[in-house]
Each structure stands twice: as structure tokens, then as C-alpha cells.
DRENGU-349883 format. One line per 4 residues: number of its first residue (from 1); their letters; for each residue z, x, y of N, C-alpha, C. Coordinates in nm, 3 decimals, padded with zeros to 5 digits. Layout:
% DRENGU-349883
NUM	a	Z,X,Y,Z,X,Y,Z,X,Y | ...
//
This chain:
% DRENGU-349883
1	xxxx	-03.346,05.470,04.307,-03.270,05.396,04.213,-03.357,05.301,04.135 | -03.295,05.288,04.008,-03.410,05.194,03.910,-03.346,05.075,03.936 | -03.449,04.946,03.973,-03.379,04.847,04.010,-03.342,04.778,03.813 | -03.263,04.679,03.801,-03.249,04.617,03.674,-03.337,04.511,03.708
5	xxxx	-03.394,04.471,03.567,-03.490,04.375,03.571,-03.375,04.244,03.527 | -03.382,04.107,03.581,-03.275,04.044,03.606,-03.334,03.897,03.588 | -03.426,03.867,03.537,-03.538,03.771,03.518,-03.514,03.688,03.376 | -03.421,03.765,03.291,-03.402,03.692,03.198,-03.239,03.619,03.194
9	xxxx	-03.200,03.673,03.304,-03.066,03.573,03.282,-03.046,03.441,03.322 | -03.136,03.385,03.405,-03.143,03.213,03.381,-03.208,03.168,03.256 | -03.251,03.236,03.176,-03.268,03.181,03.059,-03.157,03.264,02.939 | -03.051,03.311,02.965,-02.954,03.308,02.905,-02.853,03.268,02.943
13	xxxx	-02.859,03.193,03.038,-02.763,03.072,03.120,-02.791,02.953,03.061 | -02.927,02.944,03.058,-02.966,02.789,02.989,-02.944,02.793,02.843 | -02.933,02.906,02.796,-02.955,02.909,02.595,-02.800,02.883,02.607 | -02.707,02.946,02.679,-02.569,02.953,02.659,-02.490,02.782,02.707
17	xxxx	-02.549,02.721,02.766,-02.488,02.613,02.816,-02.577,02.511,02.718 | -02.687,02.517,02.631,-02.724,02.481,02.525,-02.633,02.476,02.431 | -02.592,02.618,02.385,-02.475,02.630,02.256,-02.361,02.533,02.297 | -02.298,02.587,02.430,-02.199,02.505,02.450,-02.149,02.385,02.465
21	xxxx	-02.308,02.319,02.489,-02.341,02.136,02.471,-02.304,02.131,02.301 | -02.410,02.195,02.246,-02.435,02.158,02.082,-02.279,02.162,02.071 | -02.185,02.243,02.056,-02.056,02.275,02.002,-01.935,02.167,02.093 | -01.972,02.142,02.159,-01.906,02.010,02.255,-01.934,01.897,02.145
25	xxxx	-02.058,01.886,02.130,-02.075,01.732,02.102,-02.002,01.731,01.923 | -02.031,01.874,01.852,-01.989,01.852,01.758,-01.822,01.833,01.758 | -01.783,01.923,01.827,-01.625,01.907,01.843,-01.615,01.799,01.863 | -01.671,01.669,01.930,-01.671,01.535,01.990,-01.641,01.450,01.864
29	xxxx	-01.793,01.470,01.792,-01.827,01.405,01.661,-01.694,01.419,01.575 | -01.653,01.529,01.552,-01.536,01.562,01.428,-01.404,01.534,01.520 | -01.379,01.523,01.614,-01.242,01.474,01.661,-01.273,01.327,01.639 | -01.354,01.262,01.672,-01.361,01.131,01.655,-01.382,01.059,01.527
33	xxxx	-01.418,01.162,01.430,-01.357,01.129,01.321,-01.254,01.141,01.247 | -01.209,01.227,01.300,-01.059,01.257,01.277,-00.979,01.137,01.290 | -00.962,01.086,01.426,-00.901,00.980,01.507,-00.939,00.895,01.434 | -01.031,00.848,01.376,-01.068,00.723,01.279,-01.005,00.723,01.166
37	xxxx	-00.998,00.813,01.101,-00.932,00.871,00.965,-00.805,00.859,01.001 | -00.742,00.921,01.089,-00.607,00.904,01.126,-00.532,00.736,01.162 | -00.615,00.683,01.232,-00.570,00.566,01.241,-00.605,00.455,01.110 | -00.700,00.471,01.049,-00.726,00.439,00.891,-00.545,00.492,00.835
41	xxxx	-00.540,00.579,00.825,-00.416,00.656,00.713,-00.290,00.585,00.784 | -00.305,00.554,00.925,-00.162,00.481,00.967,-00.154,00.323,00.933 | -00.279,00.309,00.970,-00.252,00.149,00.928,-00.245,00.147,00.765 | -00.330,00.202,00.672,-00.274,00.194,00.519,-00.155,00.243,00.519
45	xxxx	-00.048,00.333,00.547,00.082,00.342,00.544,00.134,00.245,00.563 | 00.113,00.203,00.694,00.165,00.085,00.753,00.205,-00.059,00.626 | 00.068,-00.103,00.575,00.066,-00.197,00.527,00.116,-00.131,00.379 | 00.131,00.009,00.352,00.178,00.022,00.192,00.358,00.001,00.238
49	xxxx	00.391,00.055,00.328,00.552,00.008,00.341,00.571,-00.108,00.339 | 00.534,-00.194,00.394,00.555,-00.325,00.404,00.523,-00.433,00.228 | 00.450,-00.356,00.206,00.429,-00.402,00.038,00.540,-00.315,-00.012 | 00.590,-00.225,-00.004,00.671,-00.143,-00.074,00.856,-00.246,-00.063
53	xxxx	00.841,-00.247,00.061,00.954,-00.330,00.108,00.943,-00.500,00.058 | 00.886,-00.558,00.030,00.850,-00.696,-00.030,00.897,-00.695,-00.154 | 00.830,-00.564,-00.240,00.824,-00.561,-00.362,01.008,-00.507,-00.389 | 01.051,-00.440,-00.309,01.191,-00.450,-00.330,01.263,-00.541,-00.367
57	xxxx	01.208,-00.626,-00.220,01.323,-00.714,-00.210,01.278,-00.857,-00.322 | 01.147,-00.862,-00.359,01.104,-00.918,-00.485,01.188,-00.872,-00.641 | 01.189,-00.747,-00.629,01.249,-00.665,-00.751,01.427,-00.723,-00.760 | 01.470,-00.730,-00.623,01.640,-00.801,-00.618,01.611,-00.913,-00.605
61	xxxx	01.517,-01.000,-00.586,01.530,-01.109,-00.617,01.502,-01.158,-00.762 | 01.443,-01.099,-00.830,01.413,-01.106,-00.984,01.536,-01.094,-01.062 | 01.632,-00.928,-01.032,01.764,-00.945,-01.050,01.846,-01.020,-01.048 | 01.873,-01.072,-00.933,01.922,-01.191,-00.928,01.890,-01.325,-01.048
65	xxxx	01.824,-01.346,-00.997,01.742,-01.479,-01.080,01.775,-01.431,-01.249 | 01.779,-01.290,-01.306,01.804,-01.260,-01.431,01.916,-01.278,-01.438 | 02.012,-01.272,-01.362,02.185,-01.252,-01.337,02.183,-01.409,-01.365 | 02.177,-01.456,-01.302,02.153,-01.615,-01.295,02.136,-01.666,-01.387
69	xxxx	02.005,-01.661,-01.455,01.934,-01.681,-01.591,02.049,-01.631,-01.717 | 02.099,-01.514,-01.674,02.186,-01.495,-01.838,02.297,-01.591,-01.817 | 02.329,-01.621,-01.693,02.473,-01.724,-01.650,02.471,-01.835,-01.690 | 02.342,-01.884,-01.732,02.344,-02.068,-01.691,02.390,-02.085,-01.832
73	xxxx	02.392,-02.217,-01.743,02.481,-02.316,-01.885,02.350,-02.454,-01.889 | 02.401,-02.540,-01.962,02.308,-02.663,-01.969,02.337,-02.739,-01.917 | 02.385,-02.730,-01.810,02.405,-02.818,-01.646,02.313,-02.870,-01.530 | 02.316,-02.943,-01.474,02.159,-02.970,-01.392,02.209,-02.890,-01.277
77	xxxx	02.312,-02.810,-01.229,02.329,-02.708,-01.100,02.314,-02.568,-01.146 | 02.270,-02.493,-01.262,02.247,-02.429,-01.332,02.072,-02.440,-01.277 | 01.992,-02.532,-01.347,01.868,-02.498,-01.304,01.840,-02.560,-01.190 | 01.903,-02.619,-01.109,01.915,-02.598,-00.939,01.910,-02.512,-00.923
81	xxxx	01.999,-02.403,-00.941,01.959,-02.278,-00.901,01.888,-02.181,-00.943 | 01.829,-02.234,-01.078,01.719,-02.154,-01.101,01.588,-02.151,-01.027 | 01.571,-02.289,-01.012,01.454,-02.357,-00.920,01.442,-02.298,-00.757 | 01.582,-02.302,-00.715,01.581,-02.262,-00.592,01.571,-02.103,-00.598
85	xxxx	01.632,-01.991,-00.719,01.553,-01.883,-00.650,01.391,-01.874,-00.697 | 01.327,-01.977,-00.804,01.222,-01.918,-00.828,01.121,-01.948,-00.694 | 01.199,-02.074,-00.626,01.094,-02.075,-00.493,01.112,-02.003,-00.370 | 01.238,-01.929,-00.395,01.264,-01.766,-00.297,01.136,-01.668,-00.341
89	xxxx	01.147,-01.665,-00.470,01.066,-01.564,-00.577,00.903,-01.609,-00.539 | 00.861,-01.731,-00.538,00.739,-01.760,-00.474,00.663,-01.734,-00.302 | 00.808,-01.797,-00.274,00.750,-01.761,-00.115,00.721,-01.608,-00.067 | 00.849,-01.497,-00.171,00.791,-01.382,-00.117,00.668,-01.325,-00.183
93	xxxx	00.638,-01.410,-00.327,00.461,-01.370,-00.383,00.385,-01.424,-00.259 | 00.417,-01.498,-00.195,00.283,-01.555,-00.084,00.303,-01.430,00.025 | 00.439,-01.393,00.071,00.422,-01.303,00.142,00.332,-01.150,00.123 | 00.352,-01.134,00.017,00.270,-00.987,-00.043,00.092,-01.036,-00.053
97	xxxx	00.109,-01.173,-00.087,-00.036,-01.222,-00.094,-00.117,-01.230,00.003 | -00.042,-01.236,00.129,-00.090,-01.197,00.271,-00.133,-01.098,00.320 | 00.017,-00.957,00.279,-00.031,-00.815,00.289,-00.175,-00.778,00.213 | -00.174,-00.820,00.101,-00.282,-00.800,-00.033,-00.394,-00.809,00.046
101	xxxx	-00.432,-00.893,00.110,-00.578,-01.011,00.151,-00.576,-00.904,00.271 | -00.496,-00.846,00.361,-00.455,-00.763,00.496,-00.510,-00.600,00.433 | -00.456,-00.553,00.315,-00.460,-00.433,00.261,-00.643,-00.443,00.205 | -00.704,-00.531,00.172,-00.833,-00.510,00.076,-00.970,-00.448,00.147
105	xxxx	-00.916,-00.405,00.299,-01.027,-00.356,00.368,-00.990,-00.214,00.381 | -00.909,-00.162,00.398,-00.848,-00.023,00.398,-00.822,00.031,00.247 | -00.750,-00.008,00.153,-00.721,00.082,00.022,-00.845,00.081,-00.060 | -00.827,00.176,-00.133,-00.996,00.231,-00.263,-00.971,00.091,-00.353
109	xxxx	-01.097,00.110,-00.433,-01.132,-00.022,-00.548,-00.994,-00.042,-00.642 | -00.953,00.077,-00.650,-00.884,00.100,-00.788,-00.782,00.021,-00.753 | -00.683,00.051,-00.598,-00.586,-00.032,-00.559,-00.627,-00.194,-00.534 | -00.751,-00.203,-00.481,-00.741,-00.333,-00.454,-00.769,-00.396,-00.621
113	xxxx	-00.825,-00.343,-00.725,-00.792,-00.429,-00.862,-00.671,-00.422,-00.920 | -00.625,-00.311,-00.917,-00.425,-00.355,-00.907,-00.379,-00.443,-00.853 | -00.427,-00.429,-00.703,-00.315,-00.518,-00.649,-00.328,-00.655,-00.682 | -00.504,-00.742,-00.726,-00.509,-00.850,-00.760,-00.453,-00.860,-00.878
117	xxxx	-00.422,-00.767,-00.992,-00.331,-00.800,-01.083,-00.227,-00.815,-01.046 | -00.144,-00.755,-00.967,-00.049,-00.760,-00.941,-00.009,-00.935,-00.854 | -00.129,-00.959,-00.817,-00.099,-01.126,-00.777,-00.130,-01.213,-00.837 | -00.217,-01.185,-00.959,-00.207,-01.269,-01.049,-00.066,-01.294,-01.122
121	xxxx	-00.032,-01.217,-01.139,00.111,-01.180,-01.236,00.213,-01.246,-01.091 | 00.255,-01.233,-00.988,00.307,-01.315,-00.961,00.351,-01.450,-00.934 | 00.176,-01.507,-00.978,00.176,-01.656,-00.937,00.207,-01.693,-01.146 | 00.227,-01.657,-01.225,00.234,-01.716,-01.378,00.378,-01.746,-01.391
125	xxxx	00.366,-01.882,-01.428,00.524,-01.937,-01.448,00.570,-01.881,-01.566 | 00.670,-01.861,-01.512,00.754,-01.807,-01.580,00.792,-01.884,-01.780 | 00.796,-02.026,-01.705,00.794,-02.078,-01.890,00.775,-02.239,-01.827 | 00.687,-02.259,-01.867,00.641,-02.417,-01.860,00.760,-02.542,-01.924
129	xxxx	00.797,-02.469,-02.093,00.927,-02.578,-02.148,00.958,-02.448,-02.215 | 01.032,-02.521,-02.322,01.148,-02.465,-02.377,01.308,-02.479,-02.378 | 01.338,-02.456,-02.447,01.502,-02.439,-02.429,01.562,-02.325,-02.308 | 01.644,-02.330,-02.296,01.739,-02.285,-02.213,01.725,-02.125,-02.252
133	xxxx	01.765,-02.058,-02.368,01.757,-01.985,-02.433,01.583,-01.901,-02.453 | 01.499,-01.975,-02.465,01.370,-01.896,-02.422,01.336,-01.886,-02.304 | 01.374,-01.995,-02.163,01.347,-01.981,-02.058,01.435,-01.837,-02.022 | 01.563,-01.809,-02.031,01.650,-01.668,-01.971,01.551,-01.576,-02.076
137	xxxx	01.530,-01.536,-02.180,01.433,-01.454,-02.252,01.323,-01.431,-02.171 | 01.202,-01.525,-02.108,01.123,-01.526,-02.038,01.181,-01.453,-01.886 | 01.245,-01.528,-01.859,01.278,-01.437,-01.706,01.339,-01.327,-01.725 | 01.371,-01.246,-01.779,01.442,-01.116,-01.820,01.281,-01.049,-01.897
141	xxxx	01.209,-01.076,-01.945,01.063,-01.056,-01.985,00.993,-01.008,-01.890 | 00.982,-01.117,-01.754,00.904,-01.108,-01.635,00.979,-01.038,-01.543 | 01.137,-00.991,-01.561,01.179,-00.938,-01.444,01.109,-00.743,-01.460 | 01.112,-00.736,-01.616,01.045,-00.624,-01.659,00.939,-00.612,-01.701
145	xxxx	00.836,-00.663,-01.670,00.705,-00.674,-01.642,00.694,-00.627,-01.492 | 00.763,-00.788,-01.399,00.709,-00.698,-01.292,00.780,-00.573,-01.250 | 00.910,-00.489,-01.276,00.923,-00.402,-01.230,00.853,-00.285,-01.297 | 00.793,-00.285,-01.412,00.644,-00.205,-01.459,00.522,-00.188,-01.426
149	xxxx	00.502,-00.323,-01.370,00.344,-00.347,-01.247,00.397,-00.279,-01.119 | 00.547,-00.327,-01.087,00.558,-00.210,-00.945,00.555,-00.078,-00.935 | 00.606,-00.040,-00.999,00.625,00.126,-01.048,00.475,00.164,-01.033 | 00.387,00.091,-01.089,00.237,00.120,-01.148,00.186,00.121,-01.000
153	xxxx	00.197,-00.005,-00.956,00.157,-00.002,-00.789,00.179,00.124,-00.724 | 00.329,00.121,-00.674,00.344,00.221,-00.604,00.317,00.354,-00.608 | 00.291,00.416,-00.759,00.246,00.528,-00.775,00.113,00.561,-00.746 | 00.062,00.434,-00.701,-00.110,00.422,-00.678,-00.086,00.445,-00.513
157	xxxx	-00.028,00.403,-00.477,00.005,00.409,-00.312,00.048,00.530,-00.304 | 00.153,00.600,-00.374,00.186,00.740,-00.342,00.089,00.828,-00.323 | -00.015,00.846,-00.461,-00.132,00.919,-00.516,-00.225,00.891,-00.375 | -00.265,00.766,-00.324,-00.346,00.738,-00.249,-00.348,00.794,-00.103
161	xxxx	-00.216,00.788,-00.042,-00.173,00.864,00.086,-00.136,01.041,00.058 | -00.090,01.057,-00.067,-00.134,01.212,-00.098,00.060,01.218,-00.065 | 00.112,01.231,-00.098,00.286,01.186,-00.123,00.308,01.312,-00.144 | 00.262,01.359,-00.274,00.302,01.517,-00.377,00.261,01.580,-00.344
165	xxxx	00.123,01.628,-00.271,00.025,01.673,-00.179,00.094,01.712,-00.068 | 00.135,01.637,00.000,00.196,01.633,00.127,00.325,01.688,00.139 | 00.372,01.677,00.044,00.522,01.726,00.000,00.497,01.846,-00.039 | 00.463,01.944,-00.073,00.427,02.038,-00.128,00.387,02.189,-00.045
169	xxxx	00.276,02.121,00.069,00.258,02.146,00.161,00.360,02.189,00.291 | 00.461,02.088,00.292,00.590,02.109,00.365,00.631,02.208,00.319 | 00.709,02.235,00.203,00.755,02.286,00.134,00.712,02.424,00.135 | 00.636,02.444,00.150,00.552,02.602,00.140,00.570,02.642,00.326
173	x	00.563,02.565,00.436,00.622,02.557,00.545,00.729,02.647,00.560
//
């Protein structure tokens, strides 16, 4: 009987548990970037809802305040209550101004120079003087301004997490 020559299979034991290291570590490398990317994409979700939800409830508070604004009369409880929602209307610009400063390490350039427009434009008074009559003009001005900067925002947040992309994808599912 011819014996088999059998001399080369510890060195195709070692080449094979070679490959299987190399392809381990890469599988390692790309899952763990994955997981980075993934938790990147949750926390920017995260913080785009929470701006999304601000800017709502900013957007009904602007309403308001316009509702208000076409109502008043030339009464000092008239701009009592103008005063008191514009400092509703402020405190939730500080709130988004928080998310903003929270969001500028995770979203691309493009969003974070939006979004500082977008906080510039919330901190500009609305009308320094004037009559009664240019101040409601002004806030009915700024209530559609900012709901034009939001729109603008959010479509940057949609585009950014891939919204239409993602939707699309389902869809073909």
C-alpha cells in the first residue's frame, strides 16, 4: 500500500486558523463599527425628536401669541398677556438652545449652521416700540418666519437620518 504523505497538513491547519483569525478580527472591526454608527444614528434621532417636539410646541405657542396679538386692545392686560406668552416663547428658545449646544457634536456642518440660525432668530425681539398695530404685524411676521425656518430645519433632519431613503426601502419590503 502507498502510504499518503501527510506532512503538509499542520501547515494547512496553521494557514487555515490564520484566515480565520484575519476574518474574525475583521468581522470584529466592522461590527464595531457598525455599533458606533448605530448608536451615533440613535442618539441623533433621539435629540432630532426632541427638537422636533419643542419646535411644535414653539410653533403653538407662536399661534397662540398671534391669536392674542390680533385680539388685543390698548389695555395694560392685553400686553400682560402678551409679555407673559412672549416669556413662555423664550423659555422654550432656551430649551431648544440646550438641545442645539447637545446636538453640535453629532449632526453635519450644514445642520449645525442652521440650527445656529435658527437660534439666532429665536432670541430677536420681536418689536422694540411701536404702536399696537405694528407690534401684532410683527408677531404674525415672526410667527411665519419661524414656521419657514422650521420646515427648513426639519427637512434637514429628515434628509440627514435618510426619512425618504428609509421609507422607500420599506416599501419595496
Amino acid at each position: 500500500m502507498n502510504k499518503i504523505d501527510l506532512s503538509y497538513v499542520p501547515l494547512l491547519a496553521v494557514a487555515a486558523t490564520a484566515v480565520i483569525a484575519l476574518i474574525n478580527y475583521f468581522n470584529y472591526r466592522l461590527n464595531k463599527t457598525l455599533n458606533i454608527q448605530n448608536h451615533l444614528h440613535a442618539e441623533k434621532l433621539k435629540i432630532y425628536r426632541e427638537l422636533v417636539k419643542l419646535i411644535s410646541d414653539m410653533i403653538t405657542l407662536h399661534n397662540n401669541g398671534a391669536q392674542i396679538a390680533a385680539k388685543t386692545t390698548h389695555d395694560d392686560q392685553s400686553a400682560t398677556r402678551i409679555r407673559e406668552y412672549a416669556d413662555t416663547i423664550d423659555a422654550k428658545g432656551l430649551e431648544i438652545d440646550a438641545l442645539i449646544i447637545e446636538a453640535y457634536l453629532l449632526v453635519p456642518d450644514i445642520i449645525v449652521e442652521q440650527l445656529r440660525k435658527f437660534s439666532e432668530f429665536l432670541h430677536q425681539p420681536v418689536s422694540e416700540t411701536g404702536t399696537l398695530e405694528s407690534l401684532q404685524q410683527n408677531i404674525l411676521k415672526a410667527e411665519q418666519l419661524f414656521r419657514d425656518q422650521a420646515e427648513e430645519l426639519i427637512e434637514l433632519f429628515r434628509e440627514d437620518i435618510g426619512t425618504r431613503r428609509l421609507n422607500q426601502k420599506l416599501t419595496r419590503l
